[in-house]
C-alpha positions in Angstrom: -10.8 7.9 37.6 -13.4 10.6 36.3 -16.6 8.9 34.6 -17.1 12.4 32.5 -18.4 11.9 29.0 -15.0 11.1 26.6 -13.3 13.8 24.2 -11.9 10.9 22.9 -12.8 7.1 21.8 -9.2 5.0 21.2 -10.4 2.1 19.0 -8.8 -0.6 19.0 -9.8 -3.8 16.8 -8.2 -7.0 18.4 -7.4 -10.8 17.9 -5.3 -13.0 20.6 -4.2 -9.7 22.0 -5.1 -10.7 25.8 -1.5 -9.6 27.1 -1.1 -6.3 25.7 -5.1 -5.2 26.3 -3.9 -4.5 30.0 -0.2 -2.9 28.9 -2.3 -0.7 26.7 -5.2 0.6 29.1 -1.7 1.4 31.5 0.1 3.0 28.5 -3.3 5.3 27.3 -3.8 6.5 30.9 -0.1 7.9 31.6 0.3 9.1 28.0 -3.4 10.7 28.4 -3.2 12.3 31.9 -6.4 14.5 32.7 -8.0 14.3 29.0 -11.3 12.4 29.3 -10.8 9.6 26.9 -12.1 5.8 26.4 -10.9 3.2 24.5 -13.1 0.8 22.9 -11.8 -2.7 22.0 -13.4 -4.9 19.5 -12.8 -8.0 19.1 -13.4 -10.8 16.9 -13.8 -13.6 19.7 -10.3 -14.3 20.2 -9.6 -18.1 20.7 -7.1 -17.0 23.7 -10.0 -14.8 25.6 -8.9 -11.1 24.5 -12.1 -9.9 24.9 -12.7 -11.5 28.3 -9.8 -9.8 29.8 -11.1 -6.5 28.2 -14.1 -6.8 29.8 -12.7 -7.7 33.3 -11.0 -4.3 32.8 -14.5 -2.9 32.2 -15.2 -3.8 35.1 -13.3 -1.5 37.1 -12.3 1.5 35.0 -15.4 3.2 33.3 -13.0 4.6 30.5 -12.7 0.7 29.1 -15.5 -0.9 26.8 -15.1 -3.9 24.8 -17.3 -5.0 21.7 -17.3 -9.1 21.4 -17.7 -10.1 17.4 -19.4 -13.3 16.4 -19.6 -15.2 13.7 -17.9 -12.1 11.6 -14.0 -11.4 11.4 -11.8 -8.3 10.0 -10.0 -5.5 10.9 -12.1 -3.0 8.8 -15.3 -3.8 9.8 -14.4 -3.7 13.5 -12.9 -0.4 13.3 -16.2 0.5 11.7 -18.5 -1.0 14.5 -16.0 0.7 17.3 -16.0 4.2 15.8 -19.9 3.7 15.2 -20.6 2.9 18.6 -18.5 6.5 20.2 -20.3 9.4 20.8 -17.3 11.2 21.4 -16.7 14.5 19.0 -12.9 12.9 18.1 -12.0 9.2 17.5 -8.6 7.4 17.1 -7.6 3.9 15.6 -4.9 2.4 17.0 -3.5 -1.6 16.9 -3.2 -3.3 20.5 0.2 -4.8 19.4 1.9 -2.0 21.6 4.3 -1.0 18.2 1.8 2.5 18.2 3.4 5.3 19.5 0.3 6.2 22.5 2.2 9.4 23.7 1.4 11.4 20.5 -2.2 11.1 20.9 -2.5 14.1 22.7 -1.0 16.0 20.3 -3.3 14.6 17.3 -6.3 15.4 19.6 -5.1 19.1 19.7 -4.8 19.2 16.5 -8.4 18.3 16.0 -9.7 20.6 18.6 -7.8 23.6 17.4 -9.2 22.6 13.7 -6.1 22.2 12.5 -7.0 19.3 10.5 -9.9 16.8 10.0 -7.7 13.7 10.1 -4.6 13.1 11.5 -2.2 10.8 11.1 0.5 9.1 12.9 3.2 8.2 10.3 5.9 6.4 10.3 7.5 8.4 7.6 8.4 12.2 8.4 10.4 14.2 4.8 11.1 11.0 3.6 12.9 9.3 6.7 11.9 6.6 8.7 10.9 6.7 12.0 9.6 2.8 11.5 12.4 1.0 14.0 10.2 -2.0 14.2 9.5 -2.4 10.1 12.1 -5.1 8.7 13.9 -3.6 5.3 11.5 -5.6 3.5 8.4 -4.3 5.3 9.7 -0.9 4.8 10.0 -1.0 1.2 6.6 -2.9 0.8 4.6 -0.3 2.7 6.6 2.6 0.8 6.0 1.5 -2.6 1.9 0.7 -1.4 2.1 4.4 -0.4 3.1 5.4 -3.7 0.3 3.2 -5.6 -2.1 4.7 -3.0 -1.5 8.1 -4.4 -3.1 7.5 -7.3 -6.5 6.2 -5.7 -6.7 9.2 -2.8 -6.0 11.7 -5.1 -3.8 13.1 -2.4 -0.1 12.5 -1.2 0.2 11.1 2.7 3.1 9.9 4.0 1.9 7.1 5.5 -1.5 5.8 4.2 -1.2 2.2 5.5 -0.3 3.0 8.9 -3.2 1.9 11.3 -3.0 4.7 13.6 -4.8 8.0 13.3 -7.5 9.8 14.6 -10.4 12.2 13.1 -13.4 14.1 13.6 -16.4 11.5 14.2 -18.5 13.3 12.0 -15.9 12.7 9.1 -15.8 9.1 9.7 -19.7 8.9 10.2 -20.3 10.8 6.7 -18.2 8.5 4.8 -19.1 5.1 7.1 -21.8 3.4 4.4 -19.2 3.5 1.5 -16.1 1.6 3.6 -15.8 -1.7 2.8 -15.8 -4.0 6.0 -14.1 -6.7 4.6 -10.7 -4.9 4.1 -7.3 -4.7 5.6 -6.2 -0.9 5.7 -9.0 0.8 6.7 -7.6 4.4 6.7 -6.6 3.9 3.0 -10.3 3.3 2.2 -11.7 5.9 4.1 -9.4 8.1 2.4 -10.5 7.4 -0.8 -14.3 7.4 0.2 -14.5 10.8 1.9 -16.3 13.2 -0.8 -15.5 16.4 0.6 -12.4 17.6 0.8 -11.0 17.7 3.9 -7.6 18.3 5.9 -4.7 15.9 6.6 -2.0 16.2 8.9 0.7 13.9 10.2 2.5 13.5 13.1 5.7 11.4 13.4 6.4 8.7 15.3 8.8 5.4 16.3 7.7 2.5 15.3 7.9 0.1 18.2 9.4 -3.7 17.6 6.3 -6.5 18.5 6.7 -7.6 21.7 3.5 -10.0 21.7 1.2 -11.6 19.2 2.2 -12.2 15.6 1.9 -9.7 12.7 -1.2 -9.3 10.7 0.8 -8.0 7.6 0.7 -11.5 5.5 -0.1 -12.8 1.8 -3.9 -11.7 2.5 -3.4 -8.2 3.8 -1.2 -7.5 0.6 -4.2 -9.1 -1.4 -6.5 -7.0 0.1 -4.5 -3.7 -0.3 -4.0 -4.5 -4.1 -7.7 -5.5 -4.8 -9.1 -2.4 -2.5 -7.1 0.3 -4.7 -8.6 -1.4 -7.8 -12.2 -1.1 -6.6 -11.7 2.3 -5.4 -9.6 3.4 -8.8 -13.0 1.5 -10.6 -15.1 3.9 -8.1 -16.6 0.4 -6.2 -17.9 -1.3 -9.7 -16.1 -4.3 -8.9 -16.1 -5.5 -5.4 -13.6 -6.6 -3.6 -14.4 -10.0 -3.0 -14.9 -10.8 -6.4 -11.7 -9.8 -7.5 -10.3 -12.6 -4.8 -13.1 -15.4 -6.2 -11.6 -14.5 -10.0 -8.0 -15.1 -9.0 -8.3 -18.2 -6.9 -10.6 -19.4 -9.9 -7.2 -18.7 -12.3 -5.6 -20.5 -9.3 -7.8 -23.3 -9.9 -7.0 -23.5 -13.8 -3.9 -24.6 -13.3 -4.8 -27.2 -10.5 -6.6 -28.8 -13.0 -4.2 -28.8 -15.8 -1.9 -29.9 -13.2 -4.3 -32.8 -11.9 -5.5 -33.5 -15.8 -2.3 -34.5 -16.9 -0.8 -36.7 -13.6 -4.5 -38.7 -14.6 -3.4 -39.0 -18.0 0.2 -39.7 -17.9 0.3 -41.5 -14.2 -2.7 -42.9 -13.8 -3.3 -44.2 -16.8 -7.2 -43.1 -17.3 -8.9 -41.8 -20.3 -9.5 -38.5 -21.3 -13.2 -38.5 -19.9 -12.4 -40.2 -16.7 -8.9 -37.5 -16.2 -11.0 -34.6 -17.3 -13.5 -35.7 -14.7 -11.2 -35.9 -11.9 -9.4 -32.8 -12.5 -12.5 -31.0 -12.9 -13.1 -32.5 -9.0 -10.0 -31.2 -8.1 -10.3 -27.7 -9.4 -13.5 -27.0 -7.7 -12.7 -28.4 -4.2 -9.1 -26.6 -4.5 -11.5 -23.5 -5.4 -13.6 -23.8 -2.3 -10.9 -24.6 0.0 -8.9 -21.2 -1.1 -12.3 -19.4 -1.4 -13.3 -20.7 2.4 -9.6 -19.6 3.5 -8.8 -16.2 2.2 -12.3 -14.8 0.2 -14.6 -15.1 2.7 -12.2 -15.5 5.7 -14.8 -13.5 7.6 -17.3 -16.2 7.5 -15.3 -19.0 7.2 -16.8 -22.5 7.3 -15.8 -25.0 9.8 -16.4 -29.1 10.4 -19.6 -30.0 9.0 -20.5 -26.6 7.7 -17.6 -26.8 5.6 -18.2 -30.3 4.1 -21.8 -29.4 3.3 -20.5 -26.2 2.0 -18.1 -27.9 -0.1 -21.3 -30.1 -1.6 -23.3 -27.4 -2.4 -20.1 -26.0 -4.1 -19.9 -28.4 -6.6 -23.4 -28.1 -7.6 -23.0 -24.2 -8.1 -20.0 -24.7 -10.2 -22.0 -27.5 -12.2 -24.6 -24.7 -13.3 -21.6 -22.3 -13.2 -20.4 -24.3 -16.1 -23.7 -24.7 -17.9 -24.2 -21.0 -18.0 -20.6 -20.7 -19.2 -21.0 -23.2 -22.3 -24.1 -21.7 -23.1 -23.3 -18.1 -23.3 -20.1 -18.6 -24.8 -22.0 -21.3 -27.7 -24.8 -18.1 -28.5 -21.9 -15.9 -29.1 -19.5 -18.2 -31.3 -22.8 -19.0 -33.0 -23.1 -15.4 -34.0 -20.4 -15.1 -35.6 -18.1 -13.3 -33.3 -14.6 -14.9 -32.6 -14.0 -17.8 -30.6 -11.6 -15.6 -28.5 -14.7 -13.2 -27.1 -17.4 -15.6 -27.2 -14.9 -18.1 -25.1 -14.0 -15.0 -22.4 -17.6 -14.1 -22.2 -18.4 -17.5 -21.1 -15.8 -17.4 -18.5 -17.0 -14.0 -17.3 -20.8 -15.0 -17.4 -19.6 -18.6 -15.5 -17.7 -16.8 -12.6 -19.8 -13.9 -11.8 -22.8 -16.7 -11.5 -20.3 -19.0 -9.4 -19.5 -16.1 -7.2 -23.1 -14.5 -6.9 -24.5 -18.2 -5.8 -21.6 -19.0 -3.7 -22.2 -15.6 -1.5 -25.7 -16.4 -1.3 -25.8 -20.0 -0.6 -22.5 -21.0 0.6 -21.3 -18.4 2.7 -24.6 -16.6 3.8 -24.2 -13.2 2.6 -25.6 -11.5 -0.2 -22.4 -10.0 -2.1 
């Protein structure tokens, strides 16, 4: 095994993946041969020891690093620390669910060296046919119609834009690295739509294998981050991702409280005051609980840290509601309609809801 300095970095971001981190290492050095390569896995302290296997392989084989994440989750954001920490001139993005085709990489790599292209990318879609064996029908047409929507934002037409397998010029990545967002799914997607130069695709066909370990990370969250990512980027980044989740689980949380409102009313038996009350109660902790699951999954609170969260929760949506009434009162009182003045309240309430709540709930400045 040479310990020469890599023309390639393979990153690959990982969670409960310890059986395939060894399959893949064996899989990148036959489908590699004599190109000096490394591959760099990050991972988001997987509960089943991923990254202690990875680093047991670092152990012995120069060409394997791994990057241990605490205390922060996501896919973007650790293909962002992995292809921050190469020094190699090309980098590639690839899952460690085996289902990547390894044995093109060589062929994207001299594609890159022959500047051919800036990025290249390994689709599962070649002239319109699919290559994608281990897609289900349904997954198919999902990612196909998210293609078509993703158009529209890149201001370009790729195959295959939510594939997470490609590989680039570092310097392309590295130029474009402060505007990705960290907290999203499809980080190709973004970093497609944040590039300002123009620059050169290509793509390169490939099978897509069935999942032999692990279970998929395509699920109602990925599709939610997709959706909200192309409307930040077709905003140009004025409204961030995250708040477009806190919005929607706060419409979620409407009708939780309708819901809860009229089983106090009509089952119960209480009055108006003590219904509204408890539906109010309802709302907000159905809000935080969504909030803690899928908005800020990547610093999700746990145990104690939740229940104290969940406390100082209520007391942000007690102001929140202040600074609603108020704001939508000034307005109605100045004679514009109770339509405007009530929807600038709600805006006014949730943006102050969502600013305190990433500052004093979840630790991170929005």
């Amino acid at each position: 095994m040479a310990a020469s300095f890599p023309a390639i970095s393979i990153v690959v971001p990982t969670f409960n993946e310890a059986h395939n981190v060894p399959k893949l290492v064996g899989l990148l050095d036959k489908a590699l041969g004599k190109i000096a390569w490394e591959a760099i896995f990050v991972d988001d302290d997987s509960p089943d020891g991923t990254w202690r296997v990875a680093k047991q392989l670092a152990g012995g084989d120069p060409r394997v690093r791994c990057i241990r994440r605490v205390g922060r989750r996501g896919l973007a954001g650790a293909c962002i620390e992995g292809v921050l920490s190469s020094a190699a001139p090309y980098v590639a993005v690839m899952d460690a669910d085996l289902q990547h085709d390894e044995s093109i990489l060589p062929d994207m790599l001299a594609m890159l060296e022959k500047d051919e292209a800036d990025i290249v990318i390994g689709s599962r879609y070649v002239d319109g046919r699919a290559e994608a064996t281990g897609l289900s029908a349904r997954r198919a047409f999902a990612s196909r119609f998210a293609a078509r929507l993703a158009d529209f934002v890149i201001g370009n037409h790729v195959s295959d834009p939510m594939t997470g397998f490609f590989a680039m010029k570092r310097e392309v990545f590295e130029t474009s690295a402060e505007r990705l967002l960290p907290s999203g799914f499809k980080i190709l997607l973004d970093l497609l739509a944040s590039v300002e130069r123009p620059i050169r695709i290509a793509e390169v066909g490939y099978r897509f294998r069935s999942r032999q370990q692990g279970q998929s990370k395509f699920d109602v969250r990925a599709m939610m981050d997709f959706l909200a990512l192309l409307l930040h980027r077709w905003t140009g980044g004025l409204v961030p991702v995250r708040f477009l989740f806190f919005a929607a689980v706060g419409t979620v949380g409407v009708g939780v409280h309708l819901t809860a409102l009229r089983i106090a009313l009509d089952v119960l038996q209480l009055s108006f005051e003590w219904s509204q009350a408890l539906a109010t109660l309802c709302a907000m902790t159905s809000n935080f609980v969504i909030n803690n699951l899928f908005t800020y999954r990547d610093m999700m609170l746990r145990g104690a840290a939740a229940l104290t969260g969940l406390l100082r929760f209520y007391a942000v949506c007690s102001i929140g509601v202040i600074a609603n009434v108020g704001v939508a009162s000034y307005l109605f009182e100045s004679d514009r309609t109770w339509w405007v003045a009530s929807l600038a309240g709600i805006v006014v309430g949730t943006a102050f809801n969502y600013m305190m709540s990433s500052i004093f709930i979840w630790g991170r400045r929005p």
